[in-house]
C-alpha positions, 0 to 999 in steps of 0.5 A: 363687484367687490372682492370678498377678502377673507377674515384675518383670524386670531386666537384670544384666551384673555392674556396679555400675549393674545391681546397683543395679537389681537393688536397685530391682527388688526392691524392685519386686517387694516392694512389687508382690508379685510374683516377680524375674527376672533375666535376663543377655544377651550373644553370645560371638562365637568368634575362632578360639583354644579358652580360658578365654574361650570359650564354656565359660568365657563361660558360667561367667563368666555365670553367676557374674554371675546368682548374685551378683545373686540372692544380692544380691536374696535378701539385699535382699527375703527374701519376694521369689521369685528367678529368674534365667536365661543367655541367649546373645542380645543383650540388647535382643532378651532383655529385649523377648522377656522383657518380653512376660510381665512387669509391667515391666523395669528397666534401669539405665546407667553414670552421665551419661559418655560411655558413656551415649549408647551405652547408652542407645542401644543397649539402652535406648532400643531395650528402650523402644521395642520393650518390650510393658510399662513399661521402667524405666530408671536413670540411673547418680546415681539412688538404687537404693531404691524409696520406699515411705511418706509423702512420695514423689513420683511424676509423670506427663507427661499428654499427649494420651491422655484418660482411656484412658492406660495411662502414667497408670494405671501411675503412680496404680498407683506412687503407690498402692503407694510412699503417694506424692503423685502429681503430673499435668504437662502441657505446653502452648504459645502457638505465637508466630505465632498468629492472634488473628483467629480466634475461639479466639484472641481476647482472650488467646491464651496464657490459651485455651491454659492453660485448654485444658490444665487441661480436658485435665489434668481429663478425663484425671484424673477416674477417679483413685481419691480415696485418691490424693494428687494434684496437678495442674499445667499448665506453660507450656514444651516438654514435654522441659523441663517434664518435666525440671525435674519431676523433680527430687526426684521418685521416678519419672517416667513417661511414655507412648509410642504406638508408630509403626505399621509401624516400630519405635521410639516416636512420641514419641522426643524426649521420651523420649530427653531424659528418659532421658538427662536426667530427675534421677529413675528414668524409667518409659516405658509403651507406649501402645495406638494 
């Protein structure tokens, strides 16, 4: 019997920005064999007049938006099974509701301007932060083609998680279907008040915590698949920046986010805020199971 892959989902508004991530989500769900779900969210608040603005037209309006998206995606990937619906909600709330049967949402924003900020604020990172799958996230001078050959890039962020890391399962996955390298970063730091009276510390304090993170980085890599090009590398810095200056030249960067129980957002929020705002690549933010 054939396996059922789950739609990769995308959030069109008619920008330039979200066509981009139409292209990137086909090429998406090419690579993955999976179909494409558009999906368009807005509320139209009534101010009282009966026009050609209300709900009639702002329905039209919409629908004009998801059949110029679809017809971009079918023209894009031809194999690629294309769906797309209207929806009168406010589109962080659509896309964490469609996102519980997805294999991941993508989301793209207008470039680093001012409206970053906003968007990022109200509708990535609250997609991010409430998303059952991995949210995909483009910044507005990412490129909108998923590479798929020799000589990508994929890097992930390895945290704390050990080998049950649902962030790196999703980018040996990436780097798998693109025939990517992957690169494994973690982050680690000399706290500089450290005792060095205590017996971990003795000797060289910074040289404990370098081999403390490449143990870490080694345990949670042993159950990568040898037909993985992977690389490892531990870097001395604050996580956001290491991430960060991993980014550059990469295709994807991923990383995990355990979820704050008994409240919405993610634990890890700095990172991911500085990531998505910052990272030079398409951030991938995966939720990690508590």
């Amino acid at each position: 019997m054939r396996r059922v892959v789950p739609p990769i989902v995308v959030g069109v508004d008619g920008s330039e920005p979200s066509l981009r991530a139409v292209d990137w989500a086909a090429d998406e769900a090419a690579l993955r064999g999976a179909p494409l779900r558009l999906v368009h969210a807005s509320l139209w608040e009534p101010d009282g007049e009966e026009n050609e603005d209300g709900p009639a037209g702002a329905t039209e309006s919409a629908r004009s938006v998801v059949r110029a998206a679809a017809r971009r995606a079918r023209l894009r990937r031809p194999d690629v099974v294309v769906s797309a619906e209207v929806v009168s909600e406010e589109p962080e709330y659509a896309l964490v509701r469609a996102g519980r049967t997805a294999s991941a949402l993508v989301l793209g924003t207008r470039g680093r301007s001012g409206l970053v900020e906003m968007l990022l604020g109200s509708v990535g990172l609250t997609v991010a932060g409430q998303a059952d799958c991995p949210v995909i996230v483009l910044g507005g001078g990412h490129d909108n083609r998923v590479s798929a050959g020799e000589g990508g890039r994929v890097v992930v962020g390895v945290g704390e998680t050990g080998t049950d890391s649902a962030a790196l399962r999703f980018a040996v996955q990436e780097a798998r279907l693109r025939r990517a390298a992957l690169d494994a970063v973690r982050a680690w730091r000399c706290p500089p008040h450290e005792s060095v009276e205590h017996p971990l510390f003795a000797g060289d304090p910074a040289r404990l915590h370098e081999q403390y993170a490449a143990d870490v980085l080694e345990l949670a890599l042993k159950e990568v698949p040898p037909e993985v090009d992977l690389r490892r590398r531990t870097v001395e810095g604050a996580a956001r920046r290491v991430l960060l200056d991993a980014s550059h030249g990469a295709d994807l960067l991923v990383v995990g986010a355990r979820r704050n129980p008994g409240h919405l957002g993610l634990r890890s929020g700095r990172v991911v805020h500085a990531v998505l705002h910052h990272a030079a690549c398409a951030v991938a933010v995966v939720p990690e199971e508590e």
